[in-house]
C-alpha positions in Angstrom: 41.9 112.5 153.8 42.8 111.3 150.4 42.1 113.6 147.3 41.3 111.2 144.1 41.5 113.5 140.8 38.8 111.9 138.2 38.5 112.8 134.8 35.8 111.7 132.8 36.5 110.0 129.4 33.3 109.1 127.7 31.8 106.6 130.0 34.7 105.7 131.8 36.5 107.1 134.8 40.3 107.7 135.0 42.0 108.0 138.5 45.2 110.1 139.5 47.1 106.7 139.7 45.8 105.1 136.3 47.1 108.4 134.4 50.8 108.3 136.3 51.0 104.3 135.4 49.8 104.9 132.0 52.6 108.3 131.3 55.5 105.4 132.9 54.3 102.9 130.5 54.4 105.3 127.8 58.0 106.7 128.9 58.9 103.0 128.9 58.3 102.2 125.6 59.5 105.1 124.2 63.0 104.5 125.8 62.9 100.9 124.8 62.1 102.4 120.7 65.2 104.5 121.3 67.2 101.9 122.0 66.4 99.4 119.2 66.6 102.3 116.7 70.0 103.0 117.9 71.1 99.7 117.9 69.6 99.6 114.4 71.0 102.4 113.3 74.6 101.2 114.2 73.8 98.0 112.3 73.1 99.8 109.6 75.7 101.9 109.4 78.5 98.9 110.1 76.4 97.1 107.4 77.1 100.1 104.5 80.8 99.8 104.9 81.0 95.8 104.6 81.9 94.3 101.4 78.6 94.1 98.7 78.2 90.9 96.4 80.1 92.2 93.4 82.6 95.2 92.8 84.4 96.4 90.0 87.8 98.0 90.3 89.8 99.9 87.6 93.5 101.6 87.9 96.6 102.8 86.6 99.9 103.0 86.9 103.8 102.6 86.6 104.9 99.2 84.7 108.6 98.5 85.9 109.7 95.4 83.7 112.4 92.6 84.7 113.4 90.9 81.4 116.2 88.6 80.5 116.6 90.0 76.9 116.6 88.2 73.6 118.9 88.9 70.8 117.8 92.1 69.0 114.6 92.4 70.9 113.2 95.7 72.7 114.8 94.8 76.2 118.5 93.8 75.4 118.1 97.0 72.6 116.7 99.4 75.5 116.9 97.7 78.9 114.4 97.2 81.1 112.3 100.5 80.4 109.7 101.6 82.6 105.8 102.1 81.0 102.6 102.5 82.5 99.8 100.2 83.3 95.6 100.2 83.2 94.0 97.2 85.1 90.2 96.7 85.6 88.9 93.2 87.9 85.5 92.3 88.7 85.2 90.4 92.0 82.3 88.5 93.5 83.0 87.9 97.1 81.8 84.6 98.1 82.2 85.2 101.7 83.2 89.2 103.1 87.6 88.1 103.0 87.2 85.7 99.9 86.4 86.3 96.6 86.7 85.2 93.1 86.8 87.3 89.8 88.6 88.2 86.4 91.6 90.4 85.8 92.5 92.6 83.1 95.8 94.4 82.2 97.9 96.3 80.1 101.0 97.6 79.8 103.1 99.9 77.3 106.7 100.4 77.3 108.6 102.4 74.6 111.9 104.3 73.2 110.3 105.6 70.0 110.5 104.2 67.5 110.6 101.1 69.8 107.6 99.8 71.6 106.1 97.2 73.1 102.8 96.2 74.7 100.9 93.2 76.7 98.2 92.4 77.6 96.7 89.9 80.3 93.4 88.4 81.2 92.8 85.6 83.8 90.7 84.6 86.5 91.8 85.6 90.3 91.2 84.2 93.9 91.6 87.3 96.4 92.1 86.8 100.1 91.2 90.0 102.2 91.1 91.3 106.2 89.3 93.5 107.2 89.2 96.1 109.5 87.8 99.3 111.3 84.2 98.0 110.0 85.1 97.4 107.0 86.5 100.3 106.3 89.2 99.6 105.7 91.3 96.2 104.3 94.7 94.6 103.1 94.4 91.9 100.1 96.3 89.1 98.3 95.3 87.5 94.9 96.8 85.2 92.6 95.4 84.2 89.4 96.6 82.2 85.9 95.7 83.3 82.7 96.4 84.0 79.1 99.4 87.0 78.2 100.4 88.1 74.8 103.4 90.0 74.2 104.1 92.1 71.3 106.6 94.5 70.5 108.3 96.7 67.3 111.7 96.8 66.7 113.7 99.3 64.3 117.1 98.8 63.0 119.2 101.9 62.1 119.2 100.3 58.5 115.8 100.1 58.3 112.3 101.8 57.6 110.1 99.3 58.9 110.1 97.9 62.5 110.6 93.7 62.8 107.2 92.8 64.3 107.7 89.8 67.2 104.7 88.8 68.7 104.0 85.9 71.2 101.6 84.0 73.8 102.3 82.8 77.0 100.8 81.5 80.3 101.3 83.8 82.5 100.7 84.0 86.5 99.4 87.1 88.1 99.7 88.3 92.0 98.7 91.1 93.5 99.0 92.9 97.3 96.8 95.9 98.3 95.5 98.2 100.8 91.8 99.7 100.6 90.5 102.3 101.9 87.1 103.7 102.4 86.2 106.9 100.3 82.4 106.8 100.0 79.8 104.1 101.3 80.5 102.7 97.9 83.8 103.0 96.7 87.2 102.8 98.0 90.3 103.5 97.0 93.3 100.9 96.6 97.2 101.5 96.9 98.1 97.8 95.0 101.3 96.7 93.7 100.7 93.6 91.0 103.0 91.2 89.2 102.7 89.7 85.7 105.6 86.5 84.7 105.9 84.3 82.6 108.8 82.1 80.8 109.4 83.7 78.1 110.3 81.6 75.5 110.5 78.1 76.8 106.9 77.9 78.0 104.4 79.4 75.8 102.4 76.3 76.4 102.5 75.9 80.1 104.2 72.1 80.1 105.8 71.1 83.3 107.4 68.3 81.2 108.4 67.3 77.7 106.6 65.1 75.8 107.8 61.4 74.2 110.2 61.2 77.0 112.5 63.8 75.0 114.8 66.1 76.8 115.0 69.5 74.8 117.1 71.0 77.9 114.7 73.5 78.8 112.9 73.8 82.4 109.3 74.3 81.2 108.3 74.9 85.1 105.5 77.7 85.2 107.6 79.4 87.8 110.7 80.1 85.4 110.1 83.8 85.7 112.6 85.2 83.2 109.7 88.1 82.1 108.1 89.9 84.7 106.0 93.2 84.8 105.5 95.0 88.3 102.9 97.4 88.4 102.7 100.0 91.0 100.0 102.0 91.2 96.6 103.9 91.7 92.8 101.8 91.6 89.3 103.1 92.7 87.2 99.9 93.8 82.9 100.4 93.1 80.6 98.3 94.8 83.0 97.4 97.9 
């Protein structure tokens, strides 16, 4: 003899066999929620560590300079003294490994009473991979921009310094490593260069005008000053 269990629920009558089906369905769907959620949750969580639109990055560190001197400027007076260097760059990535943005940077040398100082601003194209979910990432960027150099020399003979100051088109490029420090910033290990000509090319010609021959390579990539800058940045937005 079979034994059917009823239970009465308001005017309708549940069997044994509706109740098991109806606990399975339930079970089901429960299982399946868990599932989405933690395929959600992983999507999420992948998601945080990607690149966002914009980021802004700011650093510092050692300037090491590589200068053919002038007569009686700060380089053939000192050498080719070491400084230090503060950057900031604002990036908008146009797709997760490319992005375009603006460079800052300056750098101080000096063997007091000498000094000198430059700064640079220019726009950048950075190419990135990335890795371990975005966590972490290698970059290069190169950009061309606007650099002015100034410096203050003394003479033993003298009280007051022999100010030189000039412009230049300068070329940037930069190599990095970033890391992941919070869902939101990262830290990056980056070693950029700054060169220029430095006195043939203050205009950026690649070739003399009115067909006259002055003797000078005015080729952007006559790199007879150059900065490298080693050092410490802390990247917000990602």
């Amino acid at each position: 003899m079979q034994i059917i269990t009823t239970q009465k629920d308001g005017n309708n009558l549940l069997t044994h066999s509706d109740l098991t089906m109806n606990n399975q369905c339930i079970k089901r769907l429960h299982l399946t929620l868990v599932i989405l959620s933690s395929l959600i949750a992983i999507d999420l969580h992948a998601q945080d560590y990607l690149p966002q639109n914009y980021s802004l990055i700011f650093g510092g560190g050692l300037a090491l300079s590589a200068v053919e001197g002038n007569k009686n400027d700060f380089f053939s007076k000192n050498g080719n003294r070491p400084g230090y260097a503060l950057m900031a760059e604002g990036r908008y990535y146009v797709t997760p490994n490319l992005a375009l943005g603006a460079q800052y940077d300056y750098l101080r040398a000096a063997h007091l009473p000498d000094k000198m100082h430059v700064h640079y601003i220019g726009p950048t194209v950075t190419l990135r991979t990335l890795w371990d979910n975005g966590n972490k990432g290698a970059f290069f960027a190169l950009g061309i921009g606007y650099m002015d150099y100034r410096e203050r020399v003394y003479q033993s003979d003298m009280d007051h310094g022999h100010l030189y100051q000039k412009s230049y088109c300068g070329i940037s490029f930069g190599l990095g490593y970033e890391f992941c420090i919070t869902k939101k910033m990262s830290g990056v290990l980056r070693l950029d260069m700054l060169t220029a000509d430095w006195v043939a090319n203050p205009d950026a010609r690649l070739f003399n005008t009115d067909d006259y021959d002055d003797g000078i390579d005015h080729s952007w990539f006559k790199n007879n000053i150059t900065f490298f800058n080693l050092g410490f940045a802390l990247q917000f937005g990602r």
